[in-house]
N, C-alpha and C positions, 0 to 999 in steps of 0.2 A: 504494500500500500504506500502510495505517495503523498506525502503532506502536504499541503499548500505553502508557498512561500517563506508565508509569515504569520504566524500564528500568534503574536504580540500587538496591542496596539500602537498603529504609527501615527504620530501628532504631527502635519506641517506645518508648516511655518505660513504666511500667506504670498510673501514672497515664492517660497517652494512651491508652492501652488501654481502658481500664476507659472515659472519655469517650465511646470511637469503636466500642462493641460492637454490632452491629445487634440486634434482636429478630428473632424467629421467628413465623411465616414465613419463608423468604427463597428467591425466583426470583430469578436473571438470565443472561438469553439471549444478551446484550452486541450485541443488534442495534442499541442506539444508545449507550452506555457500557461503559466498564469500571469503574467506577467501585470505589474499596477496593481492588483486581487490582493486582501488580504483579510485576517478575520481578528477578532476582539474578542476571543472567550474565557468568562471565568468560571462556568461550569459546567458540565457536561459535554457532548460531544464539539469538536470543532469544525469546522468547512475543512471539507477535504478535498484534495487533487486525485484523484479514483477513479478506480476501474474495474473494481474488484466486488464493492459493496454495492454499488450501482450499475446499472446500465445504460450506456452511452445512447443517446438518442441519435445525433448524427456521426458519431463514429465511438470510440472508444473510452475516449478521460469525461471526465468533466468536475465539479464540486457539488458535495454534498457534506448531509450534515444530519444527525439525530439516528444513527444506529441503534435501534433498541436502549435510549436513554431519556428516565424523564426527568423534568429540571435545568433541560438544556440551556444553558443561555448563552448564544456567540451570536455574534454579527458578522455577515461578509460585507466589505468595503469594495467599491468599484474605483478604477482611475479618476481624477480632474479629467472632465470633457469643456471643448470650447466650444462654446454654444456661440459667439458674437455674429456670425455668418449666416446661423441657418436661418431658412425660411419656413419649413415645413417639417417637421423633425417628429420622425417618430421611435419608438421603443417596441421592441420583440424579440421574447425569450420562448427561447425550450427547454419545457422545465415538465419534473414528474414529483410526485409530491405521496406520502401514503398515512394521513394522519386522523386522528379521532374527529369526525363532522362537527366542526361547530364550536371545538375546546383546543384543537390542535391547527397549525396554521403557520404561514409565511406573510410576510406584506414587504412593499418596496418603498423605501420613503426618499426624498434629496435635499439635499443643501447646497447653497453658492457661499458659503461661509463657517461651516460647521458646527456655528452655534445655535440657528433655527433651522430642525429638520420637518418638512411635511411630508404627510404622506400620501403617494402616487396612486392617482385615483378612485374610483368607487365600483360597486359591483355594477352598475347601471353605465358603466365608460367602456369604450375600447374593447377590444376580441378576447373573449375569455379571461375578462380582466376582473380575480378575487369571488371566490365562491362563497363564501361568507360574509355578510356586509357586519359583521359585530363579530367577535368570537367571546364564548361566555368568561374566557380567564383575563382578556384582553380590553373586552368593549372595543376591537379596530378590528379595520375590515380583513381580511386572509384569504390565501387559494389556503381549504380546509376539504377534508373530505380525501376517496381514493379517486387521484386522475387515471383515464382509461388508456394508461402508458404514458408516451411522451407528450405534451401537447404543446399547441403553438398561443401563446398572448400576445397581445399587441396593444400599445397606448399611442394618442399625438401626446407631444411633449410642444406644441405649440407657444404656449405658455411659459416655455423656456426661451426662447428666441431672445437673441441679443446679450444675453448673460455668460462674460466673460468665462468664469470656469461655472462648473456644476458637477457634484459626486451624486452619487446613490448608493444604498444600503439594503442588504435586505436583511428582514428581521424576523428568524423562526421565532413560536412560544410553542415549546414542547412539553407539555406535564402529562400526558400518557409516557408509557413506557413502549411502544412499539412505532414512533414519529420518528418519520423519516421525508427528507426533500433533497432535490437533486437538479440541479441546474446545469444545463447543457450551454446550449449556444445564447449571446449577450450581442444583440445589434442594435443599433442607432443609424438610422437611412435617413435621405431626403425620399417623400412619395406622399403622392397626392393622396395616395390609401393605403390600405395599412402591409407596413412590408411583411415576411417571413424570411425565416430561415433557406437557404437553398433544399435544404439535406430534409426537409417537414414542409412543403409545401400545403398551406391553406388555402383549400378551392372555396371561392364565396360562390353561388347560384349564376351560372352561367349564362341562362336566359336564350341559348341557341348558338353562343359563340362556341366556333369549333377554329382549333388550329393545327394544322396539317402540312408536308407530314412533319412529328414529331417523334425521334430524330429527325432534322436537318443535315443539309448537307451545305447545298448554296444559298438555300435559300426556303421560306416556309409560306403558307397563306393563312391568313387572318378571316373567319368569314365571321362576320356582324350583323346583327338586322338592326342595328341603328344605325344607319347612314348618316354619315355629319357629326354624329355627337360623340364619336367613339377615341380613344386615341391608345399608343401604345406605348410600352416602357421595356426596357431592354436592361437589365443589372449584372454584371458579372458576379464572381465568388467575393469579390471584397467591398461588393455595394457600391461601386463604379456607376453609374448610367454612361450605356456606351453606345445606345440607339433611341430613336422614337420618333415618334411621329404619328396624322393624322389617320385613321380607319374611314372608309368612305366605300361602307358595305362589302365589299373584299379588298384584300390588298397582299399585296407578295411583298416579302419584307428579302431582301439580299444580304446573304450570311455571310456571303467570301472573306471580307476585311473582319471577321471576327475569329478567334483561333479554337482548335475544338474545345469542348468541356460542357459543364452542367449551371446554364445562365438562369435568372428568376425572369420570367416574362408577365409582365403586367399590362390585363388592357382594362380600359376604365369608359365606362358610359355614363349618359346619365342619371341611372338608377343602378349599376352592377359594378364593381370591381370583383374582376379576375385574377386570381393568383395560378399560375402553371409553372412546372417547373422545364424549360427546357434544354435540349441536347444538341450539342452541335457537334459532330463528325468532322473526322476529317473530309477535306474539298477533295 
């Protein structure tokens, strides 16, 4: 079993903050780091770098935390993100969770200064955002309950825009003795809807859109029955946008200039956003 970095709490400076903020974009799946991650525990289990106790949703490592232990109390700490740029900023994690409905639970909260922390969202926000809107030991809201394996959440982080740095935390409350959570992949996109993971694609109601073939090769078609109002988004593995453009009932979208591998394709109507995950072949 691998342990997380740093298993003590680290205190910045605000200076050091302001140094150590990432830009945006930001994936990581911790399949070979953790790198920025760290956790604050003084009792019970700590966030782990694992692979053993867990299972990897889109590949193999990831963090968890609460192996048969109750009383758990650690926090996992995320890097400074540099929000001053973004426009439309969202949040999406793959996370698997297995704890008592209602008493047991996880929630995500942030700060731009780490002395007032809030916390991120409600159950009524964003894709699969917190299955419990109270938990009885906590009174805050929690993903609480068994998820059905790995799933995909998603929030806008709108309401961050323009703020210099900003961290997040996530915070188990474990008092059964069999909680356990596991967090896989941590992104932060630009997108008009709500992104995914590549490796957990979240199909929303497609309404008739079909895209074809899927593998590509040079190229794919788009077929939409909203002519005019459709449009489409193209992301690599590192949340790049490296394509897009307007849908106007079919359209052939040319793959050549992109190199093979497994892209997130997003097309957006008026009333639907699609999430697909697709394949480009070699030309």
């Amino acid at each position: 079993m691998k342990q997380l970095m740093l298993t003590c709490i680290v205190v910045l400076g605000f200076n050091a903050a302001l140094q150590a903020q990432l830009a945006l974009p930001y994936y990581q799946d911790f399949e070979t780091d953790t790198t920025g991650w760290y956790s604050d525990t003084s009792s019970g289990d700590a966030f782990e770098w694992d692979s053993v106790n867990f299972s990897g949703c889109s590949g193999t490592m990831g963090l968890g935390s609460g192996i048969n232990s109750a009383g758990t109390s650690t926090v996992l700490y995320s890097p400074w993100f540099d929000f001053s740029n973004a426009i439309d900023p969202v949040l999406c994690i793959t996370h698997a969770f297995n704890t008592t409905q209602n008493q047991d639970g996880v929630r995500i909260e942030y700060t731009h200064d780490e002395l007032v922390w809030d916390i991120l969202g409600t159950t009524t926000q964003g894709i699969n955002w917190y299955t419990s809107p109270a938990l009885t030991t906590s009174n805050l809201p929690a993903w609480s309950g068994i998820s059905a394996g790995c799933i995909n959440s998603a929030i806008s982080l709108s309401m961050l825009s323009g703020f210099y740095i900003i961290k997040f935390r996530f915070i188990p409350t474990m008092n059964d003795t069999t909680g356990e959570y596991f967090l896989d992949d941590f992104r932060i996109c630009e997108s008009p809807c709500a992104c995914t993971t590549i490796a957990g694609t979240v199909e929303l109601p497609a309404k008739g859109i079909t895209v074809y073939p899927n593998p590509a090769t040079t190229s794919f078609t788009i077929d939409s029955p909203s002519a005019g109002n459709s449009s489409y988004f193209i992301y690599n593995a590192t949340s790049q946008l490296v394509a897009s453009g307007k849908v106007n009932s079919i359209l052939t979208v040319p793959t050549g200039h992109l190199s093979p591998g497994i892209y997130l394709l997003k097309i957006i109507t008026n009333t639907t956003c699609v999430n697909e995950k697709l394949i480009i072949q070699t030309h």
